[in-house]
Residue, then its C-alpha position, 0 to 999 in steps of 0.5 A: x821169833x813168834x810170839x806164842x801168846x799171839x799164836x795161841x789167842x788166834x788159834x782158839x779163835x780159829x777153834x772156835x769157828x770150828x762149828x763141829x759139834x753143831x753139824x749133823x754127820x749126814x749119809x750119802x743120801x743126806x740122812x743123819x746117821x754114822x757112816x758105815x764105810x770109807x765113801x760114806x765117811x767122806x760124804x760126813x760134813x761139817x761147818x766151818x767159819x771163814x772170811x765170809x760167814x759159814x760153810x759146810x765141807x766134807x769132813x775128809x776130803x778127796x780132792x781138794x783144790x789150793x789157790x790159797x798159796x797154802x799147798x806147803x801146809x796142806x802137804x805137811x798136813x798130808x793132803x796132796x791138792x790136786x790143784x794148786x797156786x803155788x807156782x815158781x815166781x819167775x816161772x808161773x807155768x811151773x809150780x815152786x821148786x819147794x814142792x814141785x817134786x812132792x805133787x802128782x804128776x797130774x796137778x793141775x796148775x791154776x796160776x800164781x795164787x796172788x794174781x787172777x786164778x784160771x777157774x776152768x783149771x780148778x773146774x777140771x780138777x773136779x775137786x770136792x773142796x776149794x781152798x780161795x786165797x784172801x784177794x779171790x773174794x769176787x770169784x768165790x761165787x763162781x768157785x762155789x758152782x764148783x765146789x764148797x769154797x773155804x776162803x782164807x781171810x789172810x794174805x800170803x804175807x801172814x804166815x802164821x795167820x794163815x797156817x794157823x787158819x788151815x790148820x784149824x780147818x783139818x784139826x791139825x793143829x797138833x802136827x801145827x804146833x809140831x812145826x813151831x816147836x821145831x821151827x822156833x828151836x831151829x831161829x833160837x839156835x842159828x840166833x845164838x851161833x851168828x850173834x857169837x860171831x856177829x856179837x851186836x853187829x846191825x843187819x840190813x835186808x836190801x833188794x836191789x834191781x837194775x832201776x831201784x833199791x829197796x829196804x825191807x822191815x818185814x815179811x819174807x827173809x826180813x821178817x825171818x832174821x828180824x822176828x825168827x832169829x832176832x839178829x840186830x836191825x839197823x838204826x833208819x831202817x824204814x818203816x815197811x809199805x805193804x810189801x814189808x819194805x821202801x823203795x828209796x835211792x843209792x845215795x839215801x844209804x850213805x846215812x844207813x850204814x848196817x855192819x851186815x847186808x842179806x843182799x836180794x838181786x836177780x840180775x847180773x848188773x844193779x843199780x848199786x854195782x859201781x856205785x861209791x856210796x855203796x861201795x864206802x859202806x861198812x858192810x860193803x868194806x868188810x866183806x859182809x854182804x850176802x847175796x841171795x836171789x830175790x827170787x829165793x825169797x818170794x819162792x821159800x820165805x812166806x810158807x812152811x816147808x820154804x821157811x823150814x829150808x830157808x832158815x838153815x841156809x840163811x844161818x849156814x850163809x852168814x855163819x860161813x861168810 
């Protein structure tokens, strides 16, 4: 589960880069004053702080561009980018199936946002703030010839950071909290309804492929039953290499032996299939194994509407199982 100590010193941190009372409201011509309408208001700036140093952004944007990968907090934040990065994993000419129905029709689409954006897409939106994910630092010059250019210092697989750095930017930090609460409820819940059937049972996350198996100790799925609903993890489990996981072999497993298994595979035939050690595992023996696709995970586990998803049916899946 968060930990809301930790959420809370990173949230004033966040604040206090948020350099409000030192910006001057300017008009449209750049004169200081009040804003005395809707486009003048937009036209009001402030200073932010990111992973760069400082920037001045329009207090209320229009058209604002993501290639963050923070699209989901930008939408419950009530901003609708017109540009985004958070695209479908198998299909990156398609946004995530977690939002693709909540964008216009006319969002323009600017790559997966842990891969090469395309610029002229952003460009062609002609947006009036750009949000630049943690691995875009050698293209920020050229966004800020588009637009002010925020870059978020985290990467996709610090959610929390990174909601928490969004939020901060637009002064939501209220609607933030909001979700935490409800967040942090639903993990609480779930934990107590699986451990009352699962008692201490051990829980293992295993993404497995036609070539390799790998083990998973955080982030995604393994970070939401191993931190969010605190369920049991597994003696041996590995430490985690930057993707929260190991690659190691079928035949490692025989000396792993969970009491229940979230199984991530995409295709139809993998390298555990017909194999005795898997098939000699506890987990495997007692009809444990709940299968969901890799794909689920990257698409719904390391945002906030997905997360929100996600942790019922993970709950729902091993509660029915």
């Amino acid at each position: 589960m968060f930990i809301l100590k930790k959420r809370m010193f990173t949230l004033l941190a966040v604040m206090m880069s948020l350099l409000i009372g030192c910006s001057a409201e300017k008009g449209i011509e750049g004169s200081v004053g009040v804003a005395k309408n809707s486009t003048e208001d937009h036209a009001k700036i402030k200073v932010v702080k990111d992973k760069l140093g400082e920037v001045e952004i329009p207090t209320n944007p229009l058209r604002i561009a993501d290639v963050s990968g923070s699209t989901e907090e930008l939408l419950f934040f009530g901003f609708k980018p017109v540009v985004s990065s958070n695209t479908d994993i198998e299909n990156p000419n398609a946004f995530s199936p977690v939002i693709i129905n909540q964008l216009e029709p006319d969002t323009v689409n600017a790559g997966w946002y842990a891969s090469e954006i395309n610029i002229e897409a952003v460009a062609s939106a002609n947006p009036d703030l750009i949000i630049a994910g943690a691995r875009h630092e050698k293209l920020v010059d050229q966004l800020k010839k588009i637009a002010p250019t925020v870059m978020v210092p985290y990467d996709f697989n610090a959610f929390q950071d990174r909601f928490e750095f969004i939020a901060g930017i637009f002064d939501k930090e209220t609607e933030m909290d909001a979700w935490f609460t409800d967040y942090e409820k639903t993990a609480k819940d779930w934990s107590e309804k699986i451990r009352t059937i699962t008692k201490d049972g051990t829980f293992a996350i295993i993404e497995a492929t036609p070539k390799e198996i790998r083990i998973y100790a955080a982030t995604g799925v393994a970070d939401m039953i191993f931190n969010d609903m605190l369920l049991p993890k597994t003696e041996g489990t590995p430490e985690p290499d930057a993707w929260g996981g190991k690659v190691t072999s079928v035949e490692e497993l025989a000396s792993f032996d969970p009491d229940h298994i979230i199984l991530m595979v995409d295709s139809t035939q993998t390298i555990v299939d017909d194999n005795n050690v898997w098939a000699s595992m506890k987990a495997v023996k007692n009809n444990h194994v709940y299968r969901m696709t890799s794909a689920k995970n990257y698409n719904y586990a390391f945002t906030a509407m997905g997360k929100r998803e996600l942790i019922d049916e993970l709950g729902e899946m091993i509660v029915k199982e």
